[in-house]
Chimera marker file (.cmm) of the C-alpha trace (Angstrom):
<marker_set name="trace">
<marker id="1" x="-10.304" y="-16.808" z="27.697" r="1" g="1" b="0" radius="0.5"/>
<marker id="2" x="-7.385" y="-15.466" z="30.454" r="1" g="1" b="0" radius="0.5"/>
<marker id="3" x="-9.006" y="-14.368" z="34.085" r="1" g="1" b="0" radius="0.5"/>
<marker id="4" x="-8.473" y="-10.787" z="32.893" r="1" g="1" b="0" radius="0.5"/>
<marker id="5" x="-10.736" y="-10.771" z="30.140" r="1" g="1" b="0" radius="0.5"/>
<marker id="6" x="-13.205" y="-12.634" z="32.277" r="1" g="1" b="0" radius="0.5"/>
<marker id="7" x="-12.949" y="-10.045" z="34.746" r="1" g="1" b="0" radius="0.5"/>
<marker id="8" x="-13.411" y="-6.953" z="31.716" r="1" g="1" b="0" radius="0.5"/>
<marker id="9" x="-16.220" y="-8.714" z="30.536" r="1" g="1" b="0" radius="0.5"/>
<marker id="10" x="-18.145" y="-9.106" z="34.062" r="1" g="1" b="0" radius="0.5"/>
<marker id="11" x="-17.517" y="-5.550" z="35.090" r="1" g="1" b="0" radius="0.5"/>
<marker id="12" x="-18.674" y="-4.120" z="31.787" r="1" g="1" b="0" radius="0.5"/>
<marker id="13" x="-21.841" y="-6.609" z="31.944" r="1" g="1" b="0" radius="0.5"/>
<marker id="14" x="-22.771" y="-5.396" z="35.464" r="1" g="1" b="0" radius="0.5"/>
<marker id="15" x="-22.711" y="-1.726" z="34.319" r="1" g="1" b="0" radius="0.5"/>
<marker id="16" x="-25.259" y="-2.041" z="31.981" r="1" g="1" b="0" radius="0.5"/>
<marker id="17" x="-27.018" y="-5.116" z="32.935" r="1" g="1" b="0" radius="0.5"/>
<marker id="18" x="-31.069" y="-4.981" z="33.840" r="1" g="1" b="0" radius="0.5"/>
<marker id="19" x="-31.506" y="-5.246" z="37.678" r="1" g="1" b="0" radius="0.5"/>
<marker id="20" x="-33.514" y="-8.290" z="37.397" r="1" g="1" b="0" radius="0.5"/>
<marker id="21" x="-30.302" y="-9.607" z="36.069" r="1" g="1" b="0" radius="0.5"/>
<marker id="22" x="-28.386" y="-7.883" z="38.574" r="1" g="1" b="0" radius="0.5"/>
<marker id="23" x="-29.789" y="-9.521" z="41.685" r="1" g="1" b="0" radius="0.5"/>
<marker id="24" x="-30.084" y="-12.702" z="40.010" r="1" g="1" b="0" radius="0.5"/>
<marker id="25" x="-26.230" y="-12.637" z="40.014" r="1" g="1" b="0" radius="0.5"/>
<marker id="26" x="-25.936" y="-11.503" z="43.569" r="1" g="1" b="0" radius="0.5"/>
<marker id="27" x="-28.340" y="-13.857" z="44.787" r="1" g="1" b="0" radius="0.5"/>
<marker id="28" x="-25.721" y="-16.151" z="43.560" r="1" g="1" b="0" radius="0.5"/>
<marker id="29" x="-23.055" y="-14.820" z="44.794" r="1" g="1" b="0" radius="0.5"/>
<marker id="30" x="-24.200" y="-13.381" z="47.834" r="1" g="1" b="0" radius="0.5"/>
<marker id="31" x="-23.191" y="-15.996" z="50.235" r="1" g="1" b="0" radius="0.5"/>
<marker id="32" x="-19.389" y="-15.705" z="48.685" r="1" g="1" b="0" radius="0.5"/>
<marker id="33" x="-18.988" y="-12.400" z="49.015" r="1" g="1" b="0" radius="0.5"/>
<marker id="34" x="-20.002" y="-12.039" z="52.336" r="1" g="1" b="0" radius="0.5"/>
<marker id="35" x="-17.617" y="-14.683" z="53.690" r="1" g="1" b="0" radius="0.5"/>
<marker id="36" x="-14.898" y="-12.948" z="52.202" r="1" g="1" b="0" radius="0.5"/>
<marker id="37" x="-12.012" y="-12.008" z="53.903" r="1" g="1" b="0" radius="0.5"/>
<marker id="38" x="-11.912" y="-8.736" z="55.637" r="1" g="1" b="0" radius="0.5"/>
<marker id="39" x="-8.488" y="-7.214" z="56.009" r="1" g="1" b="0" radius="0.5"/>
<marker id="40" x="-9.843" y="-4.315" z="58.648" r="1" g="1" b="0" radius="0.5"/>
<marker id="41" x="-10.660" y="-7.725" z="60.820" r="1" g="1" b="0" radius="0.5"/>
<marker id="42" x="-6.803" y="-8.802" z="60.320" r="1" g="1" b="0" radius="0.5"/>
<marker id="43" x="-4.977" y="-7.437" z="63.243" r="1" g="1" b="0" radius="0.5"/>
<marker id="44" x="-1.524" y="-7.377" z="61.736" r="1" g="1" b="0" radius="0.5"/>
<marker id="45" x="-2.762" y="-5.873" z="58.748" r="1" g="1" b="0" radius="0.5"/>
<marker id="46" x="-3.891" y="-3.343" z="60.433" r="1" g="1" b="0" radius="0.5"/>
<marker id="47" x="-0.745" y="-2.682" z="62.716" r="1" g="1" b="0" radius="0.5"/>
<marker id="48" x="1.281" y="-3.221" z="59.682" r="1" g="1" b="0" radius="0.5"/>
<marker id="49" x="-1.096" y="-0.104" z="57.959" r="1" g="1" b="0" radius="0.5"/>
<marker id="50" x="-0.284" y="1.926" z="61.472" r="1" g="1" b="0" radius="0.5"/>
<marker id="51" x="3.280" y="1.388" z="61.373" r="1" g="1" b="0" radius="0.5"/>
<marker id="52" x="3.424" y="3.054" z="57.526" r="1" g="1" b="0" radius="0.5"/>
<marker id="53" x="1.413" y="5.747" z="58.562" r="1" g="1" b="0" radius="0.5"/>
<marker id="54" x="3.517" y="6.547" z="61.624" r="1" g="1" b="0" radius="0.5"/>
<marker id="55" x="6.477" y="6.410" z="59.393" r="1" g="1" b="0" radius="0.5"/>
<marker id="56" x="4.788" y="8.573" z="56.928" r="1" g="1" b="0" radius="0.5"/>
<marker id="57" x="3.939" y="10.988" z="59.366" r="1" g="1" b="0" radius="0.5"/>
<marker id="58" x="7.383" y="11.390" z="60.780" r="1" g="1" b="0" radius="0.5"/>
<marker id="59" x="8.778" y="11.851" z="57.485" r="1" g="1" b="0" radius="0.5"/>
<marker id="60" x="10.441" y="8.392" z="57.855" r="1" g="1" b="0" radius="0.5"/>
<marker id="61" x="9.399" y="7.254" z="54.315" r="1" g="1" b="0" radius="0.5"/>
<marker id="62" x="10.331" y="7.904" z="50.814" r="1" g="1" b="0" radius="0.5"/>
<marker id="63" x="7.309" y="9.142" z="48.729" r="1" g="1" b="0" radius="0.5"/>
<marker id="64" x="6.648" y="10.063" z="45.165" r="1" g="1" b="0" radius="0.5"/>
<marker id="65" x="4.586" y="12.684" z="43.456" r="1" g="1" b="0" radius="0.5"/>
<marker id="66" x="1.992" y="11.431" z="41.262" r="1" g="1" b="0" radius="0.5"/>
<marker id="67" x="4.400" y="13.267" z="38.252" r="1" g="1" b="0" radius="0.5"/>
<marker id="68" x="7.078" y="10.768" z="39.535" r="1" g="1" b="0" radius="0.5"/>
<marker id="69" x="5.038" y="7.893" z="39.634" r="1" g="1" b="0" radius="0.5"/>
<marker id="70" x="3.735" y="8.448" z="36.055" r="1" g="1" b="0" radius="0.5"/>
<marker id="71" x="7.282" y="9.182" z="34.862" r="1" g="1" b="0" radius="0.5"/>
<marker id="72" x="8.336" y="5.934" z="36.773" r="1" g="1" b="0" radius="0.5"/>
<marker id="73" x="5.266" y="3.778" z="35.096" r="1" g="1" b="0" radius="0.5"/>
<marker id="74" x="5.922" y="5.073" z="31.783" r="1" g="1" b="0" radius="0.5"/>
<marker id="75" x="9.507" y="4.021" z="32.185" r="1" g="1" b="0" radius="0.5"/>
<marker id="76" x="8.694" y="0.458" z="32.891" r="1" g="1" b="0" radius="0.5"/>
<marker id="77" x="6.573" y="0.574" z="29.997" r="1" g="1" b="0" radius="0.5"/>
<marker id="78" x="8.774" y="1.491" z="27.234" r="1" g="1" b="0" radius="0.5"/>
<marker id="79" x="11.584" y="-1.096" z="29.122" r="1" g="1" b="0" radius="0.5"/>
<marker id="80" x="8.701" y="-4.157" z="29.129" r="1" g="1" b="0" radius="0.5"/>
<marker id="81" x="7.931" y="-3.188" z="25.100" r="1" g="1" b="0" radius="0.5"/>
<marker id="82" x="11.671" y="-3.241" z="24.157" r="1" g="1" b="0" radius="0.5"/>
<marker id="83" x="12.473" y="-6.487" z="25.528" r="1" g="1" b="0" radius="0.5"/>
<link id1="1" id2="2" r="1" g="1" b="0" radius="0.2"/>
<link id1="2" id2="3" r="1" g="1" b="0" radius="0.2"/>
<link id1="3" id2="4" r="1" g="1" b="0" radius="0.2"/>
<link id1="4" id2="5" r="1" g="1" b="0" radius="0.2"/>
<link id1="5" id2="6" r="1" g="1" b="0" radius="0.2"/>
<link id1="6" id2="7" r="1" g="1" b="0" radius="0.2"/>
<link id1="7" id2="8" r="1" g="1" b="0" radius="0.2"/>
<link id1="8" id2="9" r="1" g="1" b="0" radius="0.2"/>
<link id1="9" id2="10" r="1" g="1" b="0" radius="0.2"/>
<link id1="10" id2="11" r="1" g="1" b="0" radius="0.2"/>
<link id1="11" id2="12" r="1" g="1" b="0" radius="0.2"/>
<link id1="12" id2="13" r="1" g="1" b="0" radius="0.2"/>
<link id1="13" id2="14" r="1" g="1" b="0" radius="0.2"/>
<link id1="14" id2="15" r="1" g="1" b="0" radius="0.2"/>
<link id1="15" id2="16" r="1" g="1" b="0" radius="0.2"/>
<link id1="16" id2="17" r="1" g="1" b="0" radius="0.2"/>
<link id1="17" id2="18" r="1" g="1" b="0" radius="0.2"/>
<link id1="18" id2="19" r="1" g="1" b="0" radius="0.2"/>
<link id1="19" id2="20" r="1" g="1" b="0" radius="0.2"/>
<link id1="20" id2="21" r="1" g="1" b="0" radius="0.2"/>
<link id1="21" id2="22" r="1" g="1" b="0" radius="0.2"/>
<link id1="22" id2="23" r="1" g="1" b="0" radius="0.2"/>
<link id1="23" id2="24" r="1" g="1" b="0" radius="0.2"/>
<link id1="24" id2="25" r="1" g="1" b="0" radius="0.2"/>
<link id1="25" id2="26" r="1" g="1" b="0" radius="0.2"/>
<link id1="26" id2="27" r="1" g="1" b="0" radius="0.2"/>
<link id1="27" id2="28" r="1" g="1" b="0" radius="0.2"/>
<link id1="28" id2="29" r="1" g="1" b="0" radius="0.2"/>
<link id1="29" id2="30" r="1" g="1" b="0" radius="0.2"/>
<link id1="30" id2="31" r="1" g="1" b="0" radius="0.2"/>
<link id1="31" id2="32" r="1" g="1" b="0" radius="0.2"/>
<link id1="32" id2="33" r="1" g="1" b="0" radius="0.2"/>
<link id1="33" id2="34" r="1" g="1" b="0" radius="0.2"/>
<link id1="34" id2="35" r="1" g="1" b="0" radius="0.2"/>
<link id1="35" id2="36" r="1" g="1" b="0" radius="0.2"/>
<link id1="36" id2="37" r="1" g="1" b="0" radius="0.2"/>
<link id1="37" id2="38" r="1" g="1" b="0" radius="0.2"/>
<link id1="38" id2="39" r="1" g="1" b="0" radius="0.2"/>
<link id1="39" id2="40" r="1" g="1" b="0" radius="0.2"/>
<link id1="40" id2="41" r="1" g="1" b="0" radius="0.2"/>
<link id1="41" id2="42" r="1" g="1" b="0" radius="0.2"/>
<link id1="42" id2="43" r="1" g="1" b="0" radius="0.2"/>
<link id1="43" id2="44" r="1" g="1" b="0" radius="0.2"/>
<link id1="44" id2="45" r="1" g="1" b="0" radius="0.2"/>
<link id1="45" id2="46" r="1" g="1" b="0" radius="0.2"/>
<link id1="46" id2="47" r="1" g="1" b="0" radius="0.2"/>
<link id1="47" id2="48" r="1" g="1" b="0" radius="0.2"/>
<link id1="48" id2="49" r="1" g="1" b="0" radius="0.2"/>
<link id1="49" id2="50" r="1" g="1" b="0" radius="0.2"/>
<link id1="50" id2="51" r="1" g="1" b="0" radius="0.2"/>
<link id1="51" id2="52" r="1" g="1" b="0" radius="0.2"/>
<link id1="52" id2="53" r="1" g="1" b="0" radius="0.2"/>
<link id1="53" id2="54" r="1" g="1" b="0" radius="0.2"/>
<link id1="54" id2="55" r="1" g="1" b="0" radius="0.2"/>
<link id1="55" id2="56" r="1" g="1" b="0" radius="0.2"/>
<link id1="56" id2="57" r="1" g="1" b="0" radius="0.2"/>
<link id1="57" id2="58" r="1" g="1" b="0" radius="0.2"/>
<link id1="58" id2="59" r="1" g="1" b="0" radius="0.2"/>
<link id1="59" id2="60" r="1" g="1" b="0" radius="0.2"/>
<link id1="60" id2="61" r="1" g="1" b="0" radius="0.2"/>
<link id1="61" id2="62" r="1" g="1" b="0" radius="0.2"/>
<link id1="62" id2="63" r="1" g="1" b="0" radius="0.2"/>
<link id1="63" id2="64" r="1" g="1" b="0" radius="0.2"/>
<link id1="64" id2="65" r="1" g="1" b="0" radius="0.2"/>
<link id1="65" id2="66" r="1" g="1" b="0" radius="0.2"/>
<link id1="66" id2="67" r="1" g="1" b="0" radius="0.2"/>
<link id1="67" id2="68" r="1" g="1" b="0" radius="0.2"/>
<link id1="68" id2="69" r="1" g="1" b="0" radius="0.2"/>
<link id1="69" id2="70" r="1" g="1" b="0" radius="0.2"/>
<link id1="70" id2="71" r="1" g="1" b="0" radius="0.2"/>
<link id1="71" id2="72" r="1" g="1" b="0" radius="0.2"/>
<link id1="72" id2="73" r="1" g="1" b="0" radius="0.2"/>
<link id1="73" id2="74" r="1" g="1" b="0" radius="0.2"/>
<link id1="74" id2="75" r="1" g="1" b="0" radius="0.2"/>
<link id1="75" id2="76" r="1" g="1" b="0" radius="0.2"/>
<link id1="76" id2="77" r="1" g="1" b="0" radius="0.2"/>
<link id1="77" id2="78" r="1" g="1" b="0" radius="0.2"/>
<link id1="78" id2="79" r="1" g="1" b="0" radius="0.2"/>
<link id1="79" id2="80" r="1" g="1" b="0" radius="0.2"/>
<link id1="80" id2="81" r="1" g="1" b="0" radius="0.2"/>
<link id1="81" id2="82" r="1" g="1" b="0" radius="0.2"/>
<link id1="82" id2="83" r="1" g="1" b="0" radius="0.2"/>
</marker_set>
């Protein structure tokens, strides 16, 4: 089974599993999850998120509509199924 259908199948069971169940998982997990990495801790990441505002802000950055996005997505699609 690929990672994505791994991942499907955990989000779906954790929607509708019984909170007995639920903290049984988290008690497992717990640990994990709170050592994981925090990007609001990561100094350049957060510069890096500055900068692209800034730029936004000042109108120094090309931006699409979400009607050009789509468009642009649907595109790609219909490209990846041809080939």
């Amino acid at each position: 089974m690929k990672t994505t259908e791994i991942r499907q199948k955990l989000h779906h069971y954790i929607e509708v599993a019984e909170e007995k169940k639920l903290k049984a998982i988290f008690t497992m997990v717990e640990d994990e999850i709170n050592d994981t990495y925090d990007l609001w801790q990561d100094e350049s990441f957060v510069a890096e998120l500055r900068s692209r505002e800034r730029a936004f802000l000042e109108g120094r950055m090309n931006t699409f509509s979400l009607e050009q996005t789509v468009a642009n997505v649907k595109r790609s699609i219909k490209r990846k199924r041809r080939s």
